[in-house]
C-alpha positions in Angstrom: 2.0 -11.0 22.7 0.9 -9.6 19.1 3.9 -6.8 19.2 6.4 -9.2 20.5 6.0 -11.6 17.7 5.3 -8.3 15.0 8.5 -7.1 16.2 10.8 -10.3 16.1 9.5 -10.6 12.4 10.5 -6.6 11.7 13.6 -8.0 13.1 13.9 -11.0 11.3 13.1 -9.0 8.0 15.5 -6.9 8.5 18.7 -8.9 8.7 17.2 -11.0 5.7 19.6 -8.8 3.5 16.8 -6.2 2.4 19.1 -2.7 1.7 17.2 0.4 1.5 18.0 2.1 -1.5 18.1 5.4 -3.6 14.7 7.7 -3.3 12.5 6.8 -6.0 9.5 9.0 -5.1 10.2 12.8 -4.3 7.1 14.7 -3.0 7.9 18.4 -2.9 6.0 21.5 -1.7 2.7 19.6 -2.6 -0.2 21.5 -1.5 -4.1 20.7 -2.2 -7.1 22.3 -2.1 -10.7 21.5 -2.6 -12.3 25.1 -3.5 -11.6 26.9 -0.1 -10.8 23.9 2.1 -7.4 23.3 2.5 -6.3 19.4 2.5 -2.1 19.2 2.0 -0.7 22.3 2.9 3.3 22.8 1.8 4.4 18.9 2.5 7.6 17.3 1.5 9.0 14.1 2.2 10.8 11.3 -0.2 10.6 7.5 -0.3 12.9 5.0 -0.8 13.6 1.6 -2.8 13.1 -1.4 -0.4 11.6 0.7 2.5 8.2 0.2 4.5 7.3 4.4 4.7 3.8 5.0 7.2 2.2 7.8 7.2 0.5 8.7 10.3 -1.9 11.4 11.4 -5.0 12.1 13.7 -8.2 11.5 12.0 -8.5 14.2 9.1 -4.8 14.6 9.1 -4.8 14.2 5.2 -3.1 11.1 4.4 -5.3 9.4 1.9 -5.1 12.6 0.5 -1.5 12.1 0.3 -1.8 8.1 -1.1 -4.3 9.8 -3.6 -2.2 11.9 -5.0 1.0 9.9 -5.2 -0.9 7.8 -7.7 -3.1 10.1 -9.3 -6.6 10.1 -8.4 -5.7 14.2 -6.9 -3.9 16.6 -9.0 -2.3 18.9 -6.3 -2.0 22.8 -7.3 1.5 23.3 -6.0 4.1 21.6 -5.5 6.7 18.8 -7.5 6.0 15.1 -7.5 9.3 12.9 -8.9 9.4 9.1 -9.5 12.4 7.5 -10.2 14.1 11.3 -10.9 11.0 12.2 -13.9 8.7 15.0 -13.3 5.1 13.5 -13.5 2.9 16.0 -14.4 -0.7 15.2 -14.5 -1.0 11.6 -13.6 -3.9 9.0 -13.5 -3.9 6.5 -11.6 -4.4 3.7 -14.7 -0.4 6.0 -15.4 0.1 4.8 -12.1 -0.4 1.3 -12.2 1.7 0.8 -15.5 4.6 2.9 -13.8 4.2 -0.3 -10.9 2.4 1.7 -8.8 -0.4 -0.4 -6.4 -2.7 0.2 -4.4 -5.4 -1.0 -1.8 -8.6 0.9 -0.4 -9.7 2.2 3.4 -13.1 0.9 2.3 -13.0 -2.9 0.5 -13.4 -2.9 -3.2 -13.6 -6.2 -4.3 -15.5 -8.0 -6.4 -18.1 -9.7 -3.5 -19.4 -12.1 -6.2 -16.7 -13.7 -7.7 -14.3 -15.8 -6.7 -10.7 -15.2 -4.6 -9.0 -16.5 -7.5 -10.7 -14.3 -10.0 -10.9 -11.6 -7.9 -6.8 -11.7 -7.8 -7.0 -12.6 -12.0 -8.1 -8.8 -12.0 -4.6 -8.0 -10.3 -3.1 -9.1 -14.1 -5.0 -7.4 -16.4 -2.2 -5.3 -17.1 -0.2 -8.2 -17.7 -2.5 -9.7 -20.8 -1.5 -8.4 -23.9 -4.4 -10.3 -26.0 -7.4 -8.3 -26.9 -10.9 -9.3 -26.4 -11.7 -11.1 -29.6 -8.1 -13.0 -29.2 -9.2 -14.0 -25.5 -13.1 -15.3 -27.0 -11.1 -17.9 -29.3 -9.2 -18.7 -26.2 -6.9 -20.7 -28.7 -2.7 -21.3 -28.6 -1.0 -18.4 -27.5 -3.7 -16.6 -25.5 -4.5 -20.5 -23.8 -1.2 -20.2 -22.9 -0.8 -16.5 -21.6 -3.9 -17.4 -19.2 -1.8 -20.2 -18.1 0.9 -18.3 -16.9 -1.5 -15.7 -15.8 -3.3 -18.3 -13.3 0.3 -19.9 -12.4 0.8 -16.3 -10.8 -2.3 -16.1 -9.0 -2.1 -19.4 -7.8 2.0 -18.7 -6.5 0.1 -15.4 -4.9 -2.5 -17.6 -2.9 0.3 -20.0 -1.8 1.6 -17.0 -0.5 -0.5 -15.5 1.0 -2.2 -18.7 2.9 -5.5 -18.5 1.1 -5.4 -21.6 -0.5 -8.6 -23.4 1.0 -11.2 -20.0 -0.4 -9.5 -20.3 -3.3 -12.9 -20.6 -5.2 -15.1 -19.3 -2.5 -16.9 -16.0 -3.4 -15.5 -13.2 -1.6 -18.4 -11.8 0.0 -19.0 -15.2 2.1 -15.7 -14.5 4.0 -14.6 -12.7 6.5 -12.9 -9.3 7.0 -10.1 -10.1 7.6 -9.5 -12.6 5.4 -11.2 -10.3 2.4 -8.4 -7.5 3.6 -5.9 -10.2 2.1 -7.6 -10.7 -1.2 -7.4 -7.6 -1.5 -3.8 -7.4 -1.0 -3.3 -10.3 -3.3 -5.0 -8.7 -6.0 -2.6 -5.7 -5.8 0.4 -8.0 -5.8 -0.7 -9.5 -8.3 0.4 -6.4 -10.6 3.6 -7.3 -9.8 4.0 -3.4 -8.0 7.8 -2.0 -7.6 5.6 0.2 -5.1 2.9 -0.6 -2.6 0.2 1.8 -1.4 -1.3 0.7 1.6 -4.6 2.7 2.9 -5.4 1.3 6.3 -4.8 -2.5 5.4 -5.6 -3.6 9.4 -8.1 -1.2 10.0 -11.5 -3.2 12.0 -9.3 -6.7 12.1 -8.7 -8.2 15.4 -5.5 -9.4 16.7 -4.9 -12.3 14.9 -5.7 -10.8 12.1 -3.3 -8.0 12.6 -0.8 -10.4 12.9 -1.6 -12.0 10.1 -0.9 -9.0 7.9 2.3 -7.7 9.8 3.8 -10.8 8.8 2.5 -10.5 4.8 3.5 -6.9 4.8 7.1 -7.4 6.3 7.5 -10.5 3.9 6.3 -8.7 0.6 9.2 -6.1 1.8 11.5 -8.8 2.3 11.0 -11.1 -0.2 9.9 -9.5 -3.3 11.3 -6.3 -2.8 8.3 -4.0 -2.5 8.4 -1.0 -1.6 5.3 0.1 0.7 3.8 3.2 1.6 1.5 2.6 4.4 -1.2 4.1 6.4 -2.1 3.0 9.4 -3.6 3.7 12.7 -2.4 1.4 15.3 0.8 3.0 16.7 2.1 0.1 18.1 2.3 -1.8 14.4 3.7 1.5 12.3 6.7 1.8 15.2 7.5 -1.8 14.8 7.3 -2.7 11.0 8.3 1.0 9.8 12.0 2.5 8.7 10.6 5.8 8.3 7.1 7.8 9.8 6.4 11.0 8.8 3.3 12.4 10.9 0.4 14.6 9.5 -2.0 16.8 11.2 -4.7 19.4 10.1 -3.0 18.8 6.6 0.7 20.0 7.4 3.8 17.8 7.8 4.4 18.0 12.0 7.2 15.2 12.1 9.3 12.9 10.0 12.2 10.0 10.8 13.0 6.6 12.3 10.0 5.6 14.4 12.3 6.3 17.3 12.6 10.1 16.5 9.1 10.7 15.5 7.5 8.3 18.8 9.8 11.3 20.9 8.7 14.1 19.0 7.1 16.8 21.5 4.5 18.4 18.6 3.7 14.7 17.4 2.8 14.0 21.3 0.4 17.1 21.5 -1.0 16.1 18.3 -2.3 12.6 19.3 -3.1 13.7 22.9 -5.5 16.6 21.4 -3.9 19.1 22.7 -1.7 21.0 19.6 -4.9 23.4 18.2 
């Protein structure tokens, strides 16, 4: 069964060594508004080095509201947002991505034309330090930074099992298997932190599975630290060390999966029954 094998793997992750660390990202008070409409109301919660963080909600909860501010694309008006103990004031999310922040999209945004490889090149361009004439010449030490650039993106398809599409144009495959170019091109940055917007969302089962097992590994092996969204309960409770629950825009719960699967107002939230 899908969340037997999801949760021996959660299991197997976590006695692979992986130690939860210090908080590296402090959200506090954050509250947003768009005009008169009220998205984030008073919400605080923190992250940690090392650990998978979901955020969960009922539909129009606010929590890509939340993934969209933490790197950048929404300014809240109140509130303090720390990473790594600094104040960030007004961040963008090109800040973002320098500071090792990644992220992927609800909706797919790749580049349906070009190949998985070069889709995942796009991951690195933060990486390349020649300019543009520099990479027309395409001559000694730019040939050899797009050498190791490519050695990257090919130790990303290795790991992510995509090897065969390696050249195919993205738009000729399938969901599911688009999801994980996506997630390759976001590892390719080489991200200290992970943002996750609903990376399962329309796959089947196998395909669930399929990302579990990249997501818990990405933890476990390179050290990622993921923030992740996600709609299917039975996933976030397995692969999570911490939940912290939205609804209506206002923080309702937030703990071990265990805590937060018992709380009575997260209960009434997801039965309909709280407003």
């Amino acid at each position: 069964m899908m969340m037997n094998d999801i949760a021996t793997a959660a299991e197997a992750s976590a006695t692979g060594g992986r130690r939860i660390g210090e908080v590296i990202l402090d959200l506090q008070n954050i509250s947003l508004r768009f005009g008169g409409v009220k998205a984030l109301t008073d919400i605080s919660f923190n992250v940690r080095e090392h650990e998978i963080r979901s955020i969960i909600g009922p539909n129009g909860a606010g929590k890509s509201s939340m993934l969209n501010v933490i790197n950048g694309v929404y300014h809240p008006q109140e509130g303090r947002i720390l990473f790594h103990g600094q104040e960030r004031k007004k961040m963008e999310p090109h800040m973002a991505a320098t500071q090792g922040i990644a992220r992927t999209f609800q909706n797919i945004a790749l580049f349906k034309g070009m190949s998985v490889l070069d889709n995942i090149m796009t991951g690195r361009n933060l990486k390349m330090k020649s300019n543009l004439l520099q990479m027309a010449l395409y001559w000694g030490a730019v040939q050899k930074e797009e050498i190791a650039h490519r050695e990257k993106v090919e130790e990303i398809i290795d790991f992510l099992e995509i090897q065969s599409v390696r050249k195919t144009p993205v738009g000729q495959l399938p969901y599911g298997l688009q999801k994980r170019v996506e997630l390759g091109r976001a590892l390719a940055a080489e991200p200290t932190m992970l943002l996750l917007d609903e990376p399962m969302a329309g796959m089947n089962v196998e395909e669930k599975q399929d990302m579990c097992r990249f997501i818990l590994d990405v933890n476990d092996q390179f050290g990622t630290t993921i923030v992740l969204i996600e709609h299917d309960m039975g996933v976030v409770m397995d692969i999570s060390d911490r939940v912290v629950v939205l609804d209506y825009g206002k923080k309702i719960g937030d703990g071990a999966p265990d805590e937060v699967r018992n709380n009575e107002e997260v209960i009434r939230a997801y039965l309909g029954t709280s407003h």
